[in-house]
C-alpha positions as CSV (number, residue, x, y, z in Angstrom):
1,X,114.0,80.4,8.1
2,X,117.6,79.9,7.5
3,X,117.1,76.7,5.7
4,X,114.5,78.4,3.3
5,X,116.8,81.7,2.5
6,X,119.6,79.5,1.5
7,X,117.6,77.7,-0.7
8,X,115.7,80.7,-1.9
9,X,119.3,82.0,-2.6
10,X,120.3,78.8,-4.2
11,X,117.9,78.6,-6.5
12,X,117.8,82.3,-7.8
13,X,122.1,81.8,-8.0
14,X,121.6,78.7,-10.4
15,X,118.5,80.6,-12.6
16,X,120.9,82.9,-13.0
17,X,123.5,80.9,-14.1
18,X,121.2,79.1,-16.4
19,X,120.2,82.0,-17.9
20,X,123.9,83.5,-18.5
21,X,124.5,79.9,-20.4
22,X,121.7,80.4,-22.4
23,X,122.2,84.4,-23.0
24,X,122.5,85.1,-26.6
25,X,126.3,85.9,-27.5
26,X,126.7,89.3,-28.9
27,X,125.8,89.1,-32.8
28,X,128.2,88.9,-35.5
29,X,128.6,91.9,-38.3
30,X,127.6,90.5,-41.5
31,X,130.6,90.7,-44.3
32,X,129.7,90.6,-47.8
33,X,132.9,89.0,-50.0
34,X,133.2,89.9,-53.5
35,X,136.0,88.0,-56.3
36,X,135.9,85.7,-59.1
37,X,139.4,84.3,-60.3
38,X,141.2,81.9,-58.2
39,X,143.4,84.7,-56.7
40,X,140.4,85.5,-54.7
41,X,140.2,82.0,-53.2
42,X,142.9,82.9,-50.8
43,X,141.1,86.0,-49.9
44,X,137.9,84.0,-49.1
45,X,139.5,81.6,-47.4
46,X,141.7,84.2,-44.9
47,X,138.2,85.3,-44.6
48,X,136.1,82.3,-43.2
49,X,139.4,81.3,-41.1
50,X,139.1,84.4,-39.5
51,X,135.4,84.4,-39.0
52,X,134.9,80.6,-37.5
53,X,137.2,82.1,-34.4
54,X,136.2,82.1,-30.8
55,X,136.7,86.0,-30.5
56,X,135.7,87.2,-34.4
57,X,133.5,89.4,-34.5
58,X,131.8,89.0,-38.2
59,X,130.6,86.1,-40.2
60,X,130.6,85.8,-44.1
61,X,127.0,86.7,-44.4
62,X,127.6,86.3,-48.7
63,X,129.3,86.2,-51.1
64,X,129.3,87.8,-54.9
65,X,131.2,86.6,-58.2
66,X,130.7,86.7,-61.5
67,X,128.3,84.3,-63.3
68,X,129.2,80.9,-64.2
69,X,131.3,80.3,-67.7
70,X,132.7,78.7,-69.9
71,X,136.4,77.9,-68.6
72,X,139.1,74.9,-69.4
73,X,139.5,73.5,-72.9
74,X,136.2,71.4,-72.4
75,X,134.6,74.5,-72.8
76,X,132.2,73.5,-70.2
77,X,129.9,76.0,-68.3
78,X,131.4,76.7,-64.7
79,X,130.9,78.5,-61.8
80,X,133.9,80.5,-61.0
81,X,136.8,79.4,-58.8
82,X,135.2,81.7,-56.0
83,X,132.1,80.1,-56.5
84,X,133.3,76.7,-56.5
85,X,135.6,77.4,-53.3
86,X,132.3,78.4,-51.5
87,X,130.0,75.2,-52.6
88,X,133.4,72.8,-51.5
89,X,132.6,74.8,-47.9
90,X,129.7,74.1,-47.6
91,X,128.1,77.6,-47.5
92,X,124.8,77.9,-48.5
93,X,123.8,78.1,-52.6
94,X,121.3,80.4,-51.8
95,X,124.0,83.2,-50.4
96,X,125.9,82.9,-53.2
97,X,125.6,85.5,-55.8
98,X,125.9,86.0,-59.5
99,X,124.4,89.0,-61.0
100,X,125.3,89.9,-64.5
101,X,125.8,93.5,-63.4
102,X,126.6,94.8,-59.5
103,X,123.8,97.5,-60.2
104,X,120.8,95.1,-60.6
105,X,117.8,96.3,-58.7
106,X,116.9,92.1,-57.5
107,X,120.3,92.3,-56.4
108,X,120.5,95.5,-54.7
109,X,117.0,94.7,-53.0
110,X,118.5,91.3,-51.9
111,X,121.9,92.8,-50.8
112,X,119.9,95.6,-48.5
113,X,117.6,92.6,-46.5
114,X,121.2,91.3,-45.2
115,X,122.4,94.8,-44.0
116,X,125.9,94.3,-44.6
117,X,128.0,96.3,-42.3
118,X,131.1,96.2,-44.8
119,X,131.8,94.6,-48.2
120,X,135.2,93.1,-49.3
121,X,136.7,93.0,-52.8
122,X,139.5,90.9,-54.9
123,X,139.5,91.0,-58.0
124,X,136.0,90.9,-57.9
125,X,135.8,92.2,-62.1
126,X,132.4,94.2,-62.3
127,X,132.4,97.8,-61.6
128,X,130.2,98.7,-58.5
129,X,127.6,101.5,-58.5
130,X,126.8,104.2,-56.3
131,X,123.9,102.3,-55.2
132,X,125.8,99.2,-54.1
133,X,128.6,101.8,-52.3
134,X,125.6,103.1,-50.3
135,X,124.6,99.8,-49.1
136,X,127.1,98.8,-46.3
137,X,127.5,100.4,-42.9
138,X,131.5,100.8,-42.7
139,X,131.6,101.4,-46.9
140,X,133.9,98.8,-49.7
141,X,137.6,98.0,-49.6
142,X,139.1,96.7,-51.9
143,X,142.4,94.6,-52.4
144,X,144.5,95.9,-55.4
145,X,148.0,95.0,-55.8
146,X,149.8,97.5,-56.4
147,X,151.2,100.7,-54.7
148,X,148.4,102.9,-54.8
149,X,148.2,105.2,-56.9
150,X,150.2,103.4,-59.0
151,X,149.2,101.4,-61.7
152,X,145.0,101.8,-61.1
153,X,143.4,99.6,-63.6
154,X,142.0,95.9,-64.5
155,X,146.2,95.3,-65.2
156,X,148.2,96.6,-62.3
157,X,150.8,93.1,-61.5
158,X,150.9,92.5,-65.5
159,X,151.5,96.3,-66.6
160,X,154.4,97.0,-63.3
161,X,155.8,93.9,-65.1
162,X,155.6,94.7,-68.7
163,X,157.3,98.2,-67.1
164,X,160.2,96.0,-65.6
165,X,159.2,97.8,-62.4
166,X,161.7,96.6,-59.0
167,X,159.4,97.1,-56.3
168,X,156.0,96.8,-56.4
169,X,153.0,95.8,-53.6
170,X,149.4,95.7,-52.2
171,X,147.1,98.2,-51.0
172,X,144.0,98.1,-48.8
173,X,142.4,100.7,-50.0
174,X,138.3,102.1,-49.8
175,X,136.4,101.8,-52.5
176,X,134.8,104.9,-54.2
177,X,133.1,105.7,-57.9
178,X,136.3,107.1,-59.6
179,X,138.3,104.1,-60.3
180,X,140.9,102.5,-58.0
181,X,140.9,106.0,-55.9
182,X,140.0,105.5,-52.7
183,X,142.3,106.4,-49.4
184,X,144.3,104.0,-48.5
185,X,144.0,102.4,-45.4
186,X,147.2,100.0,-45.4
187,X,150.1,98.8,-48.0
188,X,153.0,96.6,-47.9
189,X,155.8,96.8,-50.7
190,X,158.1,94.1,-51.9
191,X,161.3,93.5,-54.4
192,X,160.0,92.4,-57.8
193,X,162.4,89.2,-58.9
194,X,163.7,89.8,-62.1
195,X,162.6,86.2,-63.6
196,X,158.6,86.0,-61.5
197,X,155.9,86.1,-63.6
198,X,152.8,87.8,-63.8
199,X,150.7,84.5,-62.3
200,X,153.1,84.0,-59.0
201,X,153.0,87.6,-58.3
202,X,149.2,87.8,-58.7
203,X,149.0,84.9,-55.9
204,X,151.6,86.6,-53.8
205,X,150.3,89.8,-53.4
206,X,146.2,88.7,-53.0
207,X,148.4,86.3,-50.0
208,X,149.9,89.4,-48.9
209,X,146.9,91.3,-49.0
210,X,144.7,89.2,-47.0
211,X,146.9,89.2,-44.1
212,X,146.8,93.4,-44.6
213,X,142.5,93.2,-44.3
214,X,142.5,90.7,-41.5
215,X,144.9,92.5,-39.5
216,X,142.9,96.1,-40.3
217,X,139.3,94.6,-40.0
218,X,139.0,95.9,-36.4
219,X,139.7,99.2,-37.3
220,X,137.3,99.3,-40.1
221,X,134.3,97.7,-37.9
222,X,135.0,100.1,-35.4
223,X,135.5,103.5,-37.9
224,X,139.1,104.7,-36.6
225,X,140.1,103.3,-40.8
226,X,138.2,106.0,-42.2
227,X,140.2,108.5,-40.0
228,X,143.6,107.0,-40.9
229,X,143.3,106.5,-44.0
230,X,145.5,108.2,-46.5
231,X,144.5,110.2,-49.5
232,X,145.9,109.1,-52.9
233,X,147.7,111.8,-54.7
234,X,146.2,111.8,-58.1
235,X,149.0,113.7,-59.5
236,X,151.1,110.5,-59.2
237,X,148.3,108.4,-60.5
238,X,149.5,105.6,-63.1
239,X,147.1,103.8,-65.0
240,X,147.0,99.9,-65.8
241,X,144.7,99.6,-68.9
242,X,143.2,95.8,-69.4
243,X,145.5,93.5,-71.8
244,X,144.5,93.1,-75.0
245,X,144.7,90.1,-77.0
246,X,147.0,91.2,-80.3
247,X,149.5,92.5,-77.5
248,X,150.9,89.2,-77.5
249,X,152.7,89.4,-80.2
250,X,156.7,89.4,-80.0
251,X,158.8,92.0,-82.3
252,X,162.0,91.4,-81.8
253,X,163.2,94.7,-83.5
254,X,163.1,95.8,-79.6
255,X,165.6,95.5,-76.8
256,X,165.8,92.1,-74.9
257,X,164.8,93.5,-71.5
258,X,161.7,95.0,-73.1
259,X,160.7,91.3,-74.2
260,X,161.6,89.5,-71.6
261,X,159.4,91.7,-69.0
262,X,156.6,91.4,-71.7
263,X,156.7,87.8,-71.5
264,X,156.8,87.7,-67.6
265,X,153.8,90.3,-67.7
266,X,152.0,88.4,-70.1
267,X,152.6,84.8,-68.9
268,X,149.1,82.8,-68.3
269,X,146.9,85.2,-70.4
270,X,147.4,86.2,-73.2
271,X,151.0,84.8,-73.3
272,X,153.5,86.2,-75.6
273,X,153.4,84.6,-79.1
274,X,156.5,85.1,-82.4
275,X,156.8,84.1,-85.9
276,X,159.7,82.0,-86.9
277,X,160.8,80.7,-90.5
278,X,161.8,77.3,-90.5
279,X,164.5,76.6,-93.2
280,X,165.4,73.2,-94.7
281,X,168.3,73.5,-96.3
282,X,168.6,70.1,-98.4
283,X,164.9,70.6,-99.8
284,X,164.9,74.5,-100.3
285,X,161.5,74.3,-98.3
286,X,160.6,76.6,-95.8
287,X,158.0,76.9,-93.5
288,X,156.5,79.8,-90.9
289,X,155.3,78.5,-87.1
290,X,153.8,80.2,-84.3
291,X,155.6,79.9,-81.4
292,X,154.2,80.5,-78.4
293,X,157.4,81.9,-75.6
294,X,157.0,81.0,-72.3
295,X,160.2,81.1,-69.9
296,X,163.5,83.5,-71.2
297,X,166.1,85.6,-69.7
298,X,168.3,88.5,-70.8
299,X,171.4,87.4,-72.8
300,X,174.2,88.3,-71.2
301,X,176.9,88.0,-74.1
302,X,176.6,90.6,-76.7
303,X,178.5,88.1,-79.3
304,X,176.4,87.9,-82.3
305,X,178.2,86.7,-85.6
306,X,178.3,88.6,-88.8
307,X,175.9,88.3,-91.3
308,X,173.8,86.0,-88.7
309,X,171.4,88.6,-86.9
310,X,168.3,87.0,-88.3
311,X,169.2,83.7,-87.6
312,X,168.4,81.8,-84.1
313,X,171.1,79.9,-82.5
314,X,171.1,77.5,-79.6
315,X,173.4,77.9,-76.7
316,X,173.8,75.9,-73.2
317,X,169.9,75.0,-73.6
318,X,168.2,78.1,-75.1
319,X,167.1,79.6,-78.1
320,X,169.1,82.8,-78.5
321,X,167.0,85.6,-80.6
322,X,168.7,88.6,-81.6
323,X,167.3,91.2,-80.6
324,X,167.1,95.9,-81.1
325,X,170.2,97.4,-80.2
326,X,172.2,94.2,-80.3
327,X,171.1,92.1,-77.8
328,X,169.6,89.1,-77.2
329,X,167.1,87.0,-75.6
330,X,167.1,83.5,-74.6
331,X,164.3,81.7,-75.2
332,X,164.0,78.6,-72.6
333,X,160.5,77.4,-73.0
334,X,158.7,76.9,-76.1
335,X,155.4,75.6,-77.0
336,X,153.6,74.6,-80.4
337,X,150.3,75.1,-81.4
338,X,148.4,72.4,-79.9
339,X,151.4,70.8,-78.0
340,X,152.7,70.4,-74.9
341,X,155.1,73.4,-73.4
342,X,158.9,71.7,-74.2
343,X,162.0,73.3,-73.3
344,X,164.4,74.8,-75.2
345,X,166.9,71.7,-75.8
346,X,163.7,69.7,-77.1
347,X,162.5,71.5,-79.3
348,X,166.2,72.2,-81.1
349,X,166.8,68.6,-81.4
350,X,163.5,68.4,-83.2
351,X,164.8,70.6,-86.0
352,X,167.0,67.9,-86.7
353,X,169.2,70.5,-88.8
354,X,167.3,72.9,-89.7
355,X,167.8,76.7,-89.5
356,X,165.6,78.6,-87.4
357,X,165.2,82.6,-88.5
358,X,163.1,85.5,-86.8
359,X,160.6,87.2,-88.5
């Protein structure tokens, strides 16, 4: 009798045990990630980090970018750098996404069968419908650096630049119709160097900003977000229109400080672009070049000499422009159409005597 309880009791003991190895562990909550441009990358990758640990709770379940391009001088047709980052992984082709426009009823229908319970964003660059909003559980949040509800645009890092701003940062905030207006669930500031360009600051703040959504993931999952959350005050609202091209252009009628912070904003795309008059004394001949500015700096001397303001000069290895209100930029890094960027000593010596005047 004994004998058979025990191993009545033995075996029901190890079926159990069996079965607890074999017990389904608590499903994941699918994540849908959204971002193109290589900023994003460092979203996505905070993202999958996160999600291949013991304890996470959610699993990439998708991703969404913008359709392949044409990118690089080679003008080749490219998936983006989003895209690309999630093929090098190893995720599946088939949970990659591409729709021309976020409000595409294929897309929609496919985005519904994987009942996302939230959906991420960075830099993403399509504008997202009510019918997409709809779609996940615990809503859209998006990364946007800046201080909410400053600078609310496709332009935020480039336009706090151009506006020589000191402090700037990156907001967590959720995503609604009315552009870059949601409440905002988390930010972190930071000092704005006076010689970073728009390029490092981009990559800072989406760095920044993905430690800000990891850390407040289990807050959105579990709702208590929503609740703490804080209004943006549209009064205060500053708006961060996309760049456009002919904005590149340098005048140097304006003050130094105003250029120099255009060419920081502008650094990478479009980049910041003046019209100089090469003069050859000896021949009489003169000729006009695009220059194309890449690295200056506020002039510190207000020396200018008489009768030279439209002249450049060189001094301890930069281009010195005069400038509006009798100031000056230096110019350090310089680049000719179709060459190679060169600094500013380089491309002095390649005058071999020339004069060099603004226009």
């Amino acid at each position: 009798m004994n004998s058979a309880l025990m191993l009545r009791r033995f075996i029901c003991v190890n079926a159990s045990a069996t079965l607890s190895s074999v017990a389904p562990s608590p499903k994941k909550k699918p994540l849908i990630f959204l971002g193109s441009p290589q900023v994003s990358v460092t979203v996505l990758e905070a993202l999958l980090d996160a999600s291949s640990a013991p304890n996470s709770s959610f699993e990439v379940a998708g991703i969404v970018t913008q359709p392949p391009a044409r990118r690089d001088r080679g003008r080749k047709v490219l998936p983006s750098p989003v895209a690309q980052y999630a093929l090098e992984k190893g995720l599946p082709s088939d949970l990659i996404f591409s729709p021309e426009k976020a409000g595409d009823e294929a897309f929609l229908s496919t985005l519904r069968d994987l009942q996302p319970e939230l959906c991420v964003t960075a830099a993403y660059g399509n504008i997202l419908p009510t019918k997409f909003l709809n779609i996940p559980l615990h809503g859209t949040v998006n990364i946007h650096p800046s201080l909410l509800p400053l600078y609310r645009g496709a332009a935020p890092v480039q336009r706090a630049l151009q506006d020589g701003v000191e402090e700037t940062g990156v907001s967590l905030a959720f995503t609604v119709r009315k552009l870059d207006a949601g409440a905002v669930i988390a930010s972190t500031s930071f000092q704005v160097d006076d010689q970073i360009k728009a390029p490092e600051l981009l990559s800072l703040l989406f760095s920044e900003g993905s430690k800000l959504l990891i850390r407040e993931l289990p807050s959105i999952f579990d709702g208590s977000a929503k609740s703490k959350a804080v209004p943006q005050d549209d009064s205060k609202a500053t708006l961060a229109p996309k760049i456009a091209p002919d904005e590149a252009w340098l005048s140097f009628d304006q003050e130094a400080f105003i250029l120099h912070n255009k060419v920081r904003a502008f650094a990478g795309w479009p980049g910041t672009r003046a019209k100089v008059l090469v003069l050859d004394d000896k021949s009489g001949q003169q000729n006009e070049v695009e220059l194309k500015v890449i690295t200056t700096r506020i002039c510190q001397s207000t020396e200018v000499l008489n009768g030279e303001q439209d002249y450049v000069t060189f001094k301890k290895g930069s281009l010195v422009f005069p400038c509006g209100g009798g100031t000056g930029l230096e110019v350090l890094e310089v680049q000719l159409p179709g060459k190679k960027a060169i600094d500013a000593t380089a491309f002095w010596n390649g005058l071999r005597g020339q004069k060099l005047k603004k226009l």
